[in-house]
N, C-alpha and C positions, 0 to 999 in steps of 0.2 A: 195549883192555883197561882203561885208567886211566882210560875215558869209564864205562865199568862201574860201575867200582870205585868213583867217584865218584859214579854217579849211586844206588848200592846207599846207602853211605853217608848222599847226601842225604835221601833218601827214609827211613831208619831216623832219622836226626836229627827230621825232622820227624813222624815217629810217637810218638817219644820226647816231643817237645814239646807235641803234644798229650794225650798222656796224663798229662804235667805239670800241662796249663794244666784238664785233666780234674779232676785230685787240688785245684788251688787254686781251683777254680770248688765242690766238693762243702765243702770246707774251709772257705770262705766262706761257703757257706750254714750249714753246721751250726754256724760261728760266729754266726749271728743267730737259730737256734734258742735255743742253748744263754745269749746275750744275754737273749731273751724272758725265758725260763726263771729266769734268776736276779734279774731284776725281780719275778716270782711269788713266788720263794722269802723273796726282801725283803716281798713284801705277804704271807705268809705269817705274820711276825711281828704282824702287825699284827690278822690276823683273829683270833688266840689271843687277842689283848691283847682284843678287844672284843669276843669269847664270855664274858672272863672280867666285863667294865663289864656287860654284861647279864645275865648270872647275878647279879652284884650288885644292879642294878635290881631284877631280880625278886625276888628274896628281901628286900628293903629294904622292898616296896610290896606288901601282901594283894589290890589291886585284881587281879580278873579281868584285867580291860581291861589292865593292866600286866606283870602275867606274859604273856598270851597274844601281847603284842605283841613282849616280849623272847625269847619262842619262836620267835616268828614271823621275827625279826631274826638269833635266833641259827641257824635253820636253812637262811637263805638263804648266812647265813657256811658253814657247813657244807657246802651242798652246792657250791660253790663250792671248797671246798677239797676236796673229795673228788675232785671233775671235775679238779684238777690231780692229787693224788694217783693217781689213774686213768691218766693220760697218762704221768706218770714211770714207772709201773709197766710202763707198756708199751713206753715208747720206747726204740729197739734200734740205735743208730748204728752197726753193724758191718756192714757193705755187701760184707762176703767172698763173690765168686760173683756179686756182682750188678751190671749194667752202669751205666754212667755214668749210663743214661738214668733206669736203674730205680733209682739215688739219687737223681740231683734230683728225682724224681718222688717218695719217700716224704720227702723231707727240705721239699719244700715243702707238700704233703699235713701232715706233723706240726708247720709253721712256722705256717702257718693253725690248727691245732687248737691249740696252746701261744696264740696271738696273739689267738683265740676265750674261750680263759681267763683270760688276762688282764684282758680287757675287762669278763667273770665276775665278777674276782674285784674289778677297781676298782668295779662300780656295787655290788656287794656290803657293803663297805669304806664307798662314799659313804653309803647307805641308812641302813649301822648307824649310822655317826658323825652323822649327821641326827637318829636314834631318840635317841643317845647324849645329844647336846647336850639337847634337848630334856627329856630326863627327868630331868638333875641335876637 
């Protein structure tokens, strides 16, 4: 009976510890989402700051060639930031009902698509401050 009782017990321990190391494995990832994330939100600043240097270019400068290219600059910033806008809008961490598997499967799924816009929004960033420099 105490071989039972004991062996009941082990066995719930280690059920319990897996769905521990379940909760700190989903945890951990959504900690490097959410990481991404607020590196965007930092370049976030930055793409305002240089919609606004290009708006200024263009209106400074009557040349064609000069407006169309701070259009051109400011729409890549734009769509850039919409494609994160787009993602925060959608992304849903609440994993109520849904298994282990089928979290790490959407949280690296949205780790890839966040770490996809990033990358968006650095060459975005790069491009304009290339335009930028250039046109003082």
């Amino acid at each position: 009976m105490i071989k039972k009782t004991l062996l009941i017990a082990a066995a719930t321990s280690l059920m319990l510890a897996g769905c521990a190391d379940n909760k700190a494995q989903e945890k951990a990832l959504l900690d490097s989402v959410i990481k991404v994330h607020d590196k965007v939100m930092m370049d976030d600043g930055v793409v305002m700051k240089n919609k606004m240097l290009l708006k200024g270019i263009a209106s400074k400068d009557s040349a064609a060639a000069v407006k169309d290219s701070a259009d051109f600059y400011t729409k890549i910033l734009g769509d850039a930031d919409d494609s994160m806008m787009t993602w925060m809008n959608k992304f849903n961490p609440d994993f109520t009902g849904k298994s282990h598997s089928e979290a790490m499967s959407y949280l690296h799924t949205q780790k890839e698509l966040i770490t996809k816009i990033s990358l968006k929004l650095d060459s975005a960033i790069s491009v304009s401050n290339n335009y930028i420099k250039k046109a003082k």
